[in-house]
Structure formats: C-alpha cells, structure tokens
Phi, psi and omega in degrees: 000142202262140171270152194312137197245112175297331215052191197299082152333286174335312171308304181299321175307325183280333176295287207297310173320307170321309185302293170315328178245039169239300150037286197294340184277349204270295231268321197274130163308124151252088231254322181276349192093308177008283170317321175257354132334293171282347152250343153278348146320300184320286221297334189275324192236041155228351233269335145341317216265163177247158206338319175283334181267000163299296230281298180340298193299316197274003179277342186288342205256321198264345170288300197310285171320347190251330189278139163322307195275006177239157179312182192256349184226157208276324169285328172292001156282323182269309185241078169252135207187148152315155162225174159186133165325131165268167190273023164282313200111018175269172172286122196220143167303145164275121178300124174106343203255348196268152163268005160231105239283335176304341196284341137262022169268007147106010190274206162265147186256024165266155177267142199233335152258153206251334147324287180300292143027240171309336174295302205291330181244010150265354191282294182317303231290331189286349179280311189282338165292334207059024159295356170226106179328160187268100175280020179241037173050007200119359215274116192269020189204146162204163133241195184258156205274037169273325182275169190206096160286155196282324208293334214295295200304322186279353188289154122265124207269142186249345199172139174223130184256105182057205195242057163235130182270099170289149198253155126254000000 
C-alpha cells in the first residue's frame, strides 16, 4: 500500500502555528493601519533576516515614529519618499529615494508568501504592544553590512544582528 502524500507538511505547521498566535491580535483593530504598515516593513526588508533581526527592523521604524526628526506615525516612516507625479497623474515613489528601499523598487508590495506574512505581523503586533522589549537601544538608522554610507561614520553602531548594523 503506497503511503498518503501530505505535501510540505511543514509548511502548513508553520501557517497553523503562526495563525494560533495571532488568534488573540486578530481581533484588535487597526484603524491607522499602523500594524500593517509595520509588517510590510518587517516582510520587505527583513523577511530574510532571523527573529531578532526582523523585531530590529521593526524597532527602527517605531523609534523613528517617536523621534522629531521622522513623521509621527509608523506608517508614514515606512513609506516617507521623494515623490513625483506618473503619467496616470498619481503620486508614485521615486527610486532610490525612499527610507526604505522596498518601497521604491518599483516591485509589487503585496506579499506572497503567507507563512512570512504572518510571522511579520505577529512581529508588529509584539512591537506595537511593547510585548518586545527595543533590542536596538533606541537606534534610528541601520544598513546592510555590505554596504558602506556616507552616514555611517557619524553614527553610533549600538548593535549588529546578522549582517545588518544599527546606529543612534
């Protein structure tokens, strides 16, 4: 007798886990958006990165909203851009231009795996709550440590998670 074929199991196990320990978030409104704002942050420029360095990304975006010199609300941190009219006549990010480079790489900003996904917006819900301590001390700047900004040298690095560096 040939045994039953599951397909990737794992996968559905990591979707189901996710989904239970979101159960209780799921029900509280996000009326600003604000959460999901903050897990398409995580998933476009962490989803790569491992648990603490996601929850990095999302502390940066939520210090920035706390800080003077960034907009006041987390989404308008994550998507603060250069801007210019397209020939619909909408308003469109400039490339290269953005503080966050997915959000001006001309790609699509929906999410496609559903698995990361949800891991990204259990991430936000633990952030936006304070249920996760800020493991970057406060730090409003970060990159990849491949890269080398001009910005870098004037910074203080508070921390490097994998191979992204965080500043104040």
């Amino acid at each position: 007798m040939k045994s039953p074929n599951y397909g990737n199991i794992s996968l559905w196990i990591a979707a189901i886990v996710c989904l239970i320990l979101l159960v209780p978030t799921l029900a509280a409104s996000d009326e600003n958006g604000e959460r999901y704002c903050l897990a398409q942050n995580i998933y476009f420029e962490s989803a790569n990165q491992p648990f603490a360095g996601r929850v990095a990304v999302a502390n940066v975006a939520v210090n920035r909203s706390k800080d003077a010199q960034f907009p006041s609300t987390i989404c308008d941190v994550v998507y603060q851009a250069k801007l210019r009219e397209n020939w619909k006549g909408n308003m469109v990010p400039i490339r290269n231009k953005c503080q966050f480079s997915w959000y001006c790489d001309g790609k699509s900003d929906e999410p496609t795996d559903s698995t990361t996904w949800m891991e990204s917006l259990h991430i936000a819900d633990l952030v936006i709550s304070g249920k996760m301590p800020d493991i970057t001390s406060g730090s409003l700047w970060y990159h990849a440590d491949f890269v080398s900004p001009y910005w870098a040298p004037y910074l203080t690095e508070v921390v490097t998670i994998d191979n992204h560096i965080f500043y104040k």
